[in-house]
C-alpha positions in Angstrom: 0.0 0.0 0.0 1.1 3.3 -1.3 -1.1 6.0 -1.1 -1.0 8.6 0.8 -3.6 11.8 1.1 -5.8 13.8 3.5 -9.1 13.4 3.9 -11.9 16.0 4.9 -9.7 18.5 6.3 -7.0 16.7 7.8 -9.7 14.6 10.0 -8.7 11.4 8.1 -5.2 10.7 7.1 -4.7 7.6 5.3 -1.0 6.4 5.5 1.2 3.5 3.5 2.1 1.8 7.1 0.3 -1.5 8.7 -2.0 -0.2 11.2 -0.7 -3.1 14.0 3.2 -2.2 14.4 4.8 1.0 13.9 8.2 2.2 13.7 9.0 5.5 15.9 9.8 6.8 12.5 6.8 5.9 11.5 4.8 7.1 14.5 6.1 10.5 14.0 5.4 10.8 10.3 2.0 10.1 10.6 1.7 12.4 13.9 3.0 15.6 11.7 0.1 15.3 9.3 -2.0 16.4 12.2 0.0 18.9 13.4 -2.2 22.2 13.9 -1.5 25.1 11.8 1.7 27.1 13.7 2.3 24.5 16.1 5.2 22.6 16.3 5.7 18.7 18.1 7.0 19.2 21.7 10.6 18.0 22.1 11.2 15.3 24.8 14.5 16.1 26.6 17.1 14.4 28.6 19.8 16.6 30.2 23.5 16.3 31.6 23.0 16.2 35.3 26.3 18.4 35.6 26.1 20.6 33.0 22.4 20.8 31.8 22.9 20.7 28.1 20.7 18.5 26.6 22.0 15.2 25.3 18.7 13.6 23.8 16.2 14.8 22.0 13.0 13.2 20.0 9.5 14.1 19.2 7.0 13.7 22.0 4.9 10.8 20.6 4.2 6.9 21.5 1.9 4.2 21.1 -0.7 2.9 23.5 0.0 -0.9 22.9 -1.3 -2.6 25.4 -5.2 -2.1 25.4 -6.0 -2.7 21.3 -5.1 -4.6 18.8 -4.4 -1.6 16.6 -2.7 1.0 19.0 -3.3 4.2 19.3 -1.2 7.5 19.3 -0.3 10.4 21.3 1.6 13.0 20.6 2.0 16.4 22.3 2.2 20.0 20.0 3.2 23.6 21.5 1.6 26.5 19.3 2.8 29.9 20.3 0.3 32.4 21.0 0.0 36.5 21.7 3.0 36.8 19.1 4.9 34.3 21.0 4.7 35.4 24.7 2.4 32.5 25.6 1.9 29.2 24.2 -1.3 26.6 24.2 0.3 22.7 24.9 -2.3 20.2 23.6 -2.3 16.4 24.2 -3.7 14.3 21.3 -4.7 10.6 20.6 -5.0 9.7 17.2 -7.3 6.2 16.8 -7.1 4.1 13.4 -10.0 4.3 11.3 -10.0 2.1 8.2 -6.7 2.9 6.3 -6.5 6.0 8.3 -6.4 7.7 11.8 -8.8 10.3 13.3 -8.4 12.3 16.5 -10.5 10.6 19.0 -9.0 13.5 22.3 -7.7 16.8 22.8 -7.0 18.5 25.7 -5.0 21.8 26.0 -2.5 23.4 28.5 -2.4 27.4 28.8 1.4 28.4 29.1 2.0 25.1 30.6 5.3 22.5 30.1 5.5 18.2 29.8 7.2 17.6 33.6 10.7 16.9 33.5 12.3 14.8 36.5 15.9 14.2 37.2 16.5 16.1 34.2 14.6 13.9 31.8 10.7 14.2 30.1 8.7 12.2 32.3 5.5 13.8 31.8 4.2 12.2 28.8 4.9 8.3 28.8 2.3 5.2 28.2 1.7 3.9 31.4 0.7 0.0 32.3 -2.3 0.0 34.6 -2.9 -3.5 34.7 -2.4 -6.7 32.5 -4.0 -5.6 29.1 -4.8 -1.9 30.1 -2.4 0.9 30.1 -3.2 5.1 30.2 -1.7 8.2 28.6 0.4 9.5 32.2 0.3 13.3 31.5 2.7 15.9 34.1 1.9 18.9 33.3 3.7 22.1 34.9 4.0 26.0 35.2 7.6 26.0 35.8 10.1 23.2 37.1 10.0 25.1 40.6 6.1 24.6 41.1 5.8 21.1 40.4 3.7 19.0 38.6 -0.3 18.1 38.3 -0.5 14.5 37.1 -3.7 13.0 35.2 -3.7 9.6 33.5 -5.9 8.9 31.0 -7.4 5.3 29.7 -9.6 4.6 27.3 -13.3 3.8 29.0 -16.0 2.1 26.2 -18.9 4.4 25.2 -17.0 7.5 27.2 -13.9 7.8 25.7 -10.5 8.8 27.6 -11.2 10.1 30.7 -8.8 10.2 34.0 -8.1 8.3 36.3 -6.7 10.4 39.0 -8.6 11.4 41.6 -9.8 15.3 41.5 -8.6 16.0 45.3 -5.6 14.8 44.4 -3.1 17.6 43.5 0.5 18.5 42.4 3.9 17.1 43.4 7.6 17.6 43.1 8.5 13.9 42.6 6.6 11.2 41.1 7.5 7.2 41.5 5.9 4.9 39.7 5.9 1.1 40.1 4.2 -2.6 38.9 2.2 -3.8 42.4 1.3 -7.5 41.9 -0.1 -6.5 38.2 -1.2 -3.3 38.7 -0.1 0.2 38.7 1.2 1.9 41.8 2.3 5.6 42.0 3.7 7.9 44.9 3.1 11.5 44.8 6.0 13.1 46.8 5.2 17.0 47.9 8.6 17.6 49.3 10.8 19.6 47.2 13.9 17.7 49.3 15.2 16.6 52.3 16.0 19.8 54.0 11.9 20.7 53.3 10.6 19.6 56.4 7.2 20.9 56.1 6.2 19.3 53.7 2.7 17.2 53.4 3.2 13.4 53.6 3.6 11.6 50.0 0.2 10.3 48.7 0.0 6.7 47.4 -2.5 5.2 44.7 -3.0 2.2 43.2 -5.1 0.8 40.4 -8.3 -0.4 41.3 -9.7 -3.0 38.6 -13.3 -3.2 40.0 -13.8 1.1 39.8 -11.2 1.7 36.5 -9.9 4.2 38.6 -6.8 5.2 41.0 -7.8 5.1 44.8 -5.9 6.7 47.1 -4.0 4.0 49.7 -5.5 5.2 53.2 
């Protein structure tokens, strides 16, 4: 298969690619033909620890392999708004459609950054929830001094992707992630280090398969 052309305005995009297994390369070139007009793909970053240059750099997009047969994709754009001083981050998931893809969720970010930990892009990974289920783990921030608000987002039949995260649940400085028996287990740390003694206690969840949800860990 061959062709390759957009369909009803960039709503359809039929590719030359199977549908079940993509290449990175592949994953990105079918990403840019949704790009938004003036947006650009957000860069995923890892940094020296000692001197903070930036030693890796790729395009922030990835399958979510372990929920359907044909996966689908996310990738993150920046556009830059009021003649650059702001900028809108969205969050996309393309699903396949026939030969094609069509965006099945948007959400967008005012002036907010992907969460970067340890001097690496953490905030925008697939995440394993259970065996056969995984979510869209999204850190978003304001600045790398304020922290991070974490959502996760899974597909739900006849909803769509909604998250997971409980709404009380806010922001943290440090995020640990971990498999629990099958099933997903993060800590939200609120300290911003060991000499911040005042900080709240760290905030435990874990996947809950009977509610599709995260529960906080009393």
């Amino acid at each position: 298969m061959t062709n390759k052309f957009v369909l009803a305005c960039g709503v359809l995009v039929i590719v030359g690619h199977s549908l079940h297994s993509q290449s990175y390369t592949q994953i990105v070139e079918i990403v840019q033909r949704f790009i938004s007009p003036r947006a650009s793909m957000v860069q995923l970053t890892k940094a020296d620890p000692i001197s903070g240059d930036v030693i890796q750099k790729e395009p922030a997009a990835f399958q979510l392999q372990g929920q359907f047969v044909r996966p689908d994709i996310a990738f993150a754009e920046n556009t830059a708004v009021n003649k650059g001083a702001n900028h809108i981050l969205s969050i996309n998931i393309l699903r396949p459609e026939g030969d094609g893809y069509r965006i099945v969720f948007t959400k967008t970010y005012y002036d907010r950054v992907i969460f970067a930990q340890n001097f690496k892009t953490i905030g925008f990974q697939e995440i394993k929830l259970s065996d056969g289920r995984v979510g869209m783990l999204v850190i978003t921030s304001s600045g790398a001094s304020l922290g991070g608000d974490p959502e996760i987002f899974t597909w739900e039949e006849g909803v769509g992707y909604v998250n997971v995260i409980p709404p009380e649940v806010g922001g943290g400085y440090h995020f640990l992630w971990a498999d629990d028996r099958g099933k997903l287990r993060l800590q939200i740390l609120y300290s911003k280090g060991k000499y911040n003694t005042n900080a709240p206690p760290a905030v435990l969840l874990i996947w809950n398969e009977q509610t599709n949800k995260m529960e906080i860990v009393k």
